[in-house]
C-alpha positions as CSV (number, residue, x, y, z in Angstrom):
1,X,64.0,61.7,-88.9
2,X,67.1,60.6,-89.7
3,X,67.7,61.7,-93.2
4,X,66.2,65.0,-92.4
5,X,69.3,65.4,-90.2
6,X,71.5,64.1,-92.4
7,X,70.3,66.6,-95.3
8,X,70.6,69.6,-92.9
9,X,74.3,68.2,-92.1
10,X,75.2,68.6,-95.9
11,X,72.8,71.4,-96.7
12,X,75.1,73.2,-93.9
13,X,77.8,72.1,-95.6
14,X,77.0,73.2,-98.7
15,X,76.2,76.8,-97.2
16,X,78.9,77.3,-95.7
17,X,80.7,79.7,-97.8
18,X,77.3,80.8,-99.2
19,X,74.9,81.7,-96.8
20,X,75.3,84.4,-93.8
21,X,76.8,83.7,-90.6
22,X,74.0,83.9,-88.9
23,X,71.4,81.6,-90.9
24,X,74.1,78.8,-91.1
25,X,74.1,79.3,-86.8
26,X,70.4,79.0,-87.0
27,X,70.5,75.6,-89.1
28,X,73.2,74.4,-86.8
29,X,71.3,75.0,-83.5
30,X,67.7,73.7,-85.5
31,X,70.0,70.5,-86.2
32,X,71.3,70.2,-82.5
33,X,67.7,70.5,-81.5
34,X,66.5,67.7,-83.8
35,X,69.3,65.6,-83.1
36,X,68.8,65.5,-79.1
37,X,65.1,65.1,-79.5
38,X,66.0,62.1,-81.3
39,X,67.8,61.0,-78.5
40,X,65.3,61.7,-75.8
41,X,62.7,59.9,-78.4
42,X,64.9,57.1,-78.6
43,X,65.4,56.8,-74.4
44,X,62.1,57.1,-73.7
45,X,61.0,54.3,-76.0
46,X,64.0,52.1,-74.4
47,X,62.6,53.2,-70.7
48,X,58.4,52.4,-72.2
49,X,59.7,49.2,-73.3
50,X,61.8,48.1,-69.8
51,X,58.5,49.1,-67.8
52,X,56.7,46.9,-69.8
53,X,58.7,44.1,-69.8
54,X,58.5,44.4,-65.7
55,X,55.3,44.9,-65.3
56,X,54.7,42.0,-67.8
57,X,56.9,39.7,-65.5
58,X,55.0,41.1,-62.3
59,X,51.7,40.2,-63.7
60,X,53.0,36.3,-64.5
61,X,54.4,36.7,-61.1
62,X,51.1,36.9,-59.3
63,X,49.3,34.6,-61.7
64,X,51.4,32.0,-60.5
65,X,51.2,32.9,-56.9
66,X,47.4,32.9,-57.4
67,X,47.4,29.6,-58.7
68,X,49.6,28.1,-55.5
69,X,47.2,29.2,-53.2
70,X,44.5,28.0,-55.5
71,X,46.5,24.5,-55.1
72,X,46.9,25.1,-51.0
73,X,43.6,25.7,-50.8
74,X,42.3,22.8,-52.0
75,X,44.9,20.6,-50.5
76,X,44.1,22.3,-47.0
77,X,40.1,21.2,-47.7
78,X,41.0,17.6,-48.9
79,X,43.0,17.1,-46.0
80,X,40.1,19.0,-43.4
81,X,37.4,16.2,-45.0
82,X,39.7,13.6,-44.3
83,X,40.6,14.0,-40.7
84,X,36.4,15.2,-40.2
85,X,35.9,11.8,-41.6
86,X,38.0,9.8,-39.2
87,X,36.6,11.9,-36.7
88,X,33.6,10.9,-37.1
89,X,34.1,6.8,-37.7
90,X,36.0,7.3,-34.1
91,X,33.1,9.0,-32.4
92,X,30.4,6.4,-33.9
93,X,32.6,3.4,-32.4
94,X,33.1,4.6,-29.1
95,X,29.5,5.9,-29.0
96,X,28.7,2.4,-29.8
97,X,31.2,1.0,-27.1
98,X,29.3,3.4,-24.6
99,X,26.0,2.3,-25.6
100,X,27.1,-1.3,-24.3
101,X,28.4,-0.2,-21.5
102,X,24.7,-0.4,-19.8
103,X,23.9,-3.7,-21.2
104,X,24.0,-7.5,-20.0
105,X,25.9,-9.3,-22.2
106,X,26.6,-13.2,-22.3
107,X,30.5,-13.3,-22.4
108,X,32.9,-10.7,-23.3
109,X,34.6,-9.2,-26.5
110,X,38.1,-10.6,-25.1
111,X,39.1,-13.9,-24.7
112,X,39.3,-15.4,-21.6
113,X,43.4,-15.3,-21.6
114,X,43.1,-11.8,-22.4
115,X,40.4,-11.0,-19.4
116,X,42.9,-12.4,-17.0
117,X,46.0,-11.1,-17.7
118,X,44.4,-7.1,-17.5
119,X,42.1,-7.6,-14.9
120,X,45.1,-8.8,-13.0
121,X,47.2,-6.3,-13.9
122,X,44.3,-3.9,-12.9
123,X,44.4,-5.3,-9.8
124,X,47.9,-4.6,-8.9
125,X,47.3,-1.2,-10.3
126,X,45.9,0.0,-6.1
127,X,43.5,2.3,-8.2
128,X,45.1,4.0,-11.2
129,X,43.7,1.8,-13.6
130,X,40.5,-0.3,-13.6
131,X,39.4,-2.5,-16.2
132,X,36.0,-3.8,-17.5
133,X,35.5,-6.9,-19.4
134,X,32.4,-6.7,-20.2
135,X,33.4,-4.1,-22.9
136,X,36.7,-4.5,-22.8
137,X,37.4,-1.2,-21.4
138,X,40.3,-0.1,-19.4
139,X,40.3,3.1,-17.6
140,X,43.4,5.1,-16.3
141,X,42.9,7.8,-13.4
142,X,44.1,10.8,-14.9
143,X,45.1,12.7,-11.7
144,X,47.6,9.7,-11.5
145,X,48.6,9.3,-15.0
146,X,49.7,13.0,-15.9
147,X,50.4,16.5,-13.9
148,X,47.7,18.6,-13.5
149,X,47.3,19.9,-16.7
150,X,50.4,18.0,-18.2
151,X,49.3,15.2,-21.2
152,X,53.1,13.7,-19.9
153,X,53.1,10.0,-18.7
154,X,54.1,9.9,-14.9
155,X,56.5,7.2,-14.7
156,X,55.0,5.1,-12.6
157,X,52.1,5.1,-14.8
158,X,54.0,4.6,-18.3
159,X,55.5,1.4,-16.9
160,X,51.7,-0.1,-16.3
161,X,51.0,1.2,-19.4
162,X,54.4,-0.7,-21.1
163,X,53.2,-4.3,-19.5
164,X,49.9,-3.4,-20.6
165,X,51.5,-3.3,-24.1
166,X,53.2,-6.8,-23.6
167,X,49.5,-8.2,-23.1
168,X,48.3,-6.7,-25.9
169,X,51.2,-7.8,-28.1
170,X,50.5,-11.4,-26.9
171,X,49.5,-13.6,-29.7
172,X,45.7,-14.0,-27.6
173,X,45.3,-10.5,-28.4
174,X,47.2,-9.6,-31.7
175,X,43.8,-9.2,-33.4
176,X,42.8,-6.8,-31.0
177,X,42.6,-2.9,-32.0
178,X,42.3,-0.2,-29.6
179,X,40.7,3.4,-29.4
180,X,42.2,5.9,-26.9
181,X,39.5,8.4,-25.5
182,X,41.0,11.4,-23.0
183,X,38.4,13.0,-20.7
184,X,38.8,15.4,-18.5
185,X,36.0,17.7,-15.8
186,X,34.6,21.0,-16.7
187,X,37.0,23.0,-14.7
188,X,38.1,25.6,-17.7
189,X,42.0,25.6,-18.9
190,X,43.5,29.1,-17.2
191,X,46.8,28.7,-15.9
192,X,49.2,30.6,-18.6
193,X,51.7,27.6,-18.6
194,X,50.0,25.1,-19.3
195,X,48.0,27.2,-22.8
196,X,51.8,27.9,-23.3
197,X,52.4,24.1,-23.4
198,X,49.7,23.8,-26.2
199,X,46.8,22.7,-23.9
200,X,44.6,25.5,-25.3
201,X,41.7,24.3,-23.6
202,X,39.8,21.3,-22.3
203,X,39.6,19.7,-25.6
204,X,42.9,20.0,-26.6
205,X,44.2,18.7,-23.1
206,X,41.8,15.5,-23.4
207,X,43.4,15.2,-27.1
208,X,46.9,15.3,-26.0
209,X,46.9,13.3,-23.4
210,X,44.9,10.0,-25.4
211,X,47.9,10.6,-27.8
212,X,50.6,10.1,-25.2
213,X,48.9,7.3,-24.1
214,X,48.8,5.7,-28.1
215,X,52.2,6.9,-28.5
216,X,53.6,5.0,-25.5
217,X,52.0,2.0,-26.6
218,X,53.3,2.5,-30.1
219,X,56.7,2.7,-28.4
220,X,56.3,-0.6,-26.6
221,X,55.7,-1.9,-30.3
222,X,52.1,-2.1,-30.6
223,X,50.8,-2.0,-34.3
224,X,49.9,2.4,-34.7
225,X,47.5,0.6,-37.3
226,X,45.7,-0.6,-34.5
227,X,45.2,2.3,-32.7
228,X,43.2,5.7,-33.0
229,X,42.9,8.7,-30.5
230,X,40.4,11.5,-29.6
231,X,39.4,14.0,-27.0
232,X,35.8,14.4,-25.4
233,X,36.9,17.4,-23.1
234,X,34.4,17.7,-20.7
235,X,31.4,16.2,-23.0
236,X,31.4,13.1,-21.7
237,X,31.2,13.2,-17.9
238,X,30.7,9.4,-15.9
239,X,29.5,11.7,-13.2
240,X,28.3,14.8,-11.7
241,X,30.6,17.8,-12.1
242,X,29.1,19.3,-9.0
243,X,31.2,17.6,-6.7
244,X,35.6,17.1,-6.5
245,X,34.8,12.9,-5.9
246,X,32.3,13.8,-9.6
247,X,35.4,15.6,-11.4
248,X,38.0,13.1,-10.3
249,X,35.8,10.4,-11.9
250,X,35.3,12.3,-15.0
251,X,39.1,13.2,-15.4
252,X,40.1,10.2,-17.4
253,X,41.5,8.1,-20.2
254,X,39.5,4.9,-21.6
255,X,41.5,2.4,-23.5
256,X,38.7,1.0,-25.4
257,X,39.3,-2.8,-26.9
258,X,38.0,-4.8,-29.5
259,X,37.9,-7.1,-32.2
260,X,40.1,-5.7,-35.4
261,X,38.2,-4.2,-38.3
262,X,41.3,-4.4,-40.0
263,X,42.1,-6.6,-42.9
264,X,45.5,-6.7,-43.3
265,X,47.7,-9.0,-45.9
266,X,48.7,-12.0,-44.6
267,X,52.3,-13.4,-45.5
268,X,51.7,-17.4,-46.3
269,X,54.1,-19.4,-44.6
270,X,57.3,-20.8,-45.9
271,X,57.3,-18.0,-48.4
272,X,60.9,-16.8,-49.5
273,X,62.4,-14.4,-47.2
274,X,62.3,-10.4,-48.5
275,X,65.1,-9.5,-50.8
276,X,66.4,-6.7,-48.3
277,X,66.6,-3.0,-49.5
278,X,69.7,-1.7,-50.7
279,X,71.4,0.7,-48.1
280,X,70.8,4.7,-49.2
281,X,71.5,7.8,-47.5
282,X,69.5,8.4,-44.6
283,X,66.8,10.9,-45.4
284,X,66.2,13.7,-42.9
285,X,63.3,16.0,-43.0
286,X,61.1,18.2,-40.3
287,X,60.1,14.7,-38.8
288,X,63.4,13.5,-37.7
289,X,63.8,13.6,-33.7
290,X,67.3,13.6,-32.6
291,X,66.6,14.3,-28.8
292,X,63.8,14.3,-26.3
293,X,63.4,16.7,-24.0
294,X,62.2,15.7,-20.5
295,X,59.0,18.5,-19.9
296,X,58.4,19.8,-16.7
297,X,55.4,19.0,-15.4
298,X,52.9,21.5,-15.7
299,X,50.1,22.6,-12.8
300,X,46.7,23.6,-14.7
């Protein structure tokens, strides 16, 4: 298309003293014509090829968006086995702990040391927390423990559960590990404060208050590899929700101790002392707590 216009540029040329006004006017405006569909030719190929190029780019776009949630998919499953699995190694160990509950048995799971020290500091507890050696079960009164509908530690409470810690930090029961089981009656969660606060229902109240128990004890420097947590809710009553004397029983947390499954490294004496870590930057992510906040307590 070019060279045609170029040819009609010199045939015009050419013509100019040769040819009428008027045809040399009509190759001129036939030349002009050509020339600026050239142009819009030319644009229009330019404007195809930006289109494509974007919707090129847009299509790589969602591909790779399609394959992240592919990715947090799976990631999201992996992790929901995980946590169904430890679920369900927690509920087989404290169904077995109940299960022995009704039984006879010659001695106890604790040693003796171990016995004395929390029955005695049951004792001194005047009712908040009771203790069973037979299956090595302690049991704190959860309309003393926490708020009505709070999972927070009263503080008289957190300080029985602190010397509770020093026993089982003692070297009698080191080799102890511990399951933390909340409980509460079948009075449903209603009161918009306490939802607000996370306690969603039953179940998740029961959950969060076994983990304030753990956490305490993981402040007062027991092992967290000895301890795990869950929440029954209202599914495993002691007694008869029919009666306020039945619920108060059934509002609970059981501290459930045992011989360690764990098999942890040992560190063979008069080895040479760990070459300390070089000093870095402290790392801070979504995990690191600067402040506490003191939560008011609650009324379910």
């Amino acid at each position: 298309m070019a060279r045609r216009l170029f040819a009609l540029g010199v045939l015009g040329l050419f013509l100019t003293g040769c040819v009428a006004r008027d045809q040399y006017e009509a190759l001129k405006m036939e030349r002009n014509a050509l020339a600026e569909q050239l142009g819009t030719a030319q644009s229009s190929s330019a404007a195809d090829r930006a289109a494509a190029d974007a919707w090129k780019s847009q299509q790589e776009r969602l591909i790779a968006a399609g394959d992240d949630k592919e990715k947090m998919a799976a990631t999201l499953t992996k992790e929901n086995a995980e946590l169904a699995s430890r679920l369900r190694e927690l509920q087989t160990k404290y169904e077995g702990a109940l299960n022995n509950q009704g039984n006879i048995v010659m001695g106890s799971p604790l040693s003796p040391e171990v016995n004395r020290d929390i029955a005695a500091l049951a004792e001194g507890s005047e009712g908040v927390m009771t203790f069973d050696p037979r299956t090595g079960t302690v049991k704190l009164k959860s309309d003393v423990t926490f708020g009505k509908g709070s999972a927070e530690l009263t503080p008289g409470v957190r300080q029985m559960v602190d010397r509770l810690a020093a026993i089982l930090n003692s070297p009698a029961a080191k080799n102890y590990e511990l399951l933390v089981a909340g409980h509460t009656d079948n009075t449903p969660v209603s009161n918009p404060a306490t939802i607000a606060a996370g306690h969603k229902d039953n179940m998740f109240l029961s959950s969060h208050r076994a983990i304030s128990v753990a956490k305490e004890l993981v402040a007062q420097h027991v092992s967290a590899q000895r301890i795990g947590y869950i929440g029954f809710g209202d599914q495993r009553p002691v007694a008869a929700n029919t009666t306020t004397e039945g619920q108060a029983k059934n509002r609970r947390v059981e501290i459930m101790i045992s011989p360690t499954t764990l098999k942890s490294p040992g560190v063979a004496e008069n080895a040479a002392a760990p070459v300390a870590p070089k000093k870095t930057a402290p790392i801070v992510n979504k995990d690191t707590i600067t402040t506490v906040e003191q939560r008011p307590i609650i009324t379910k």
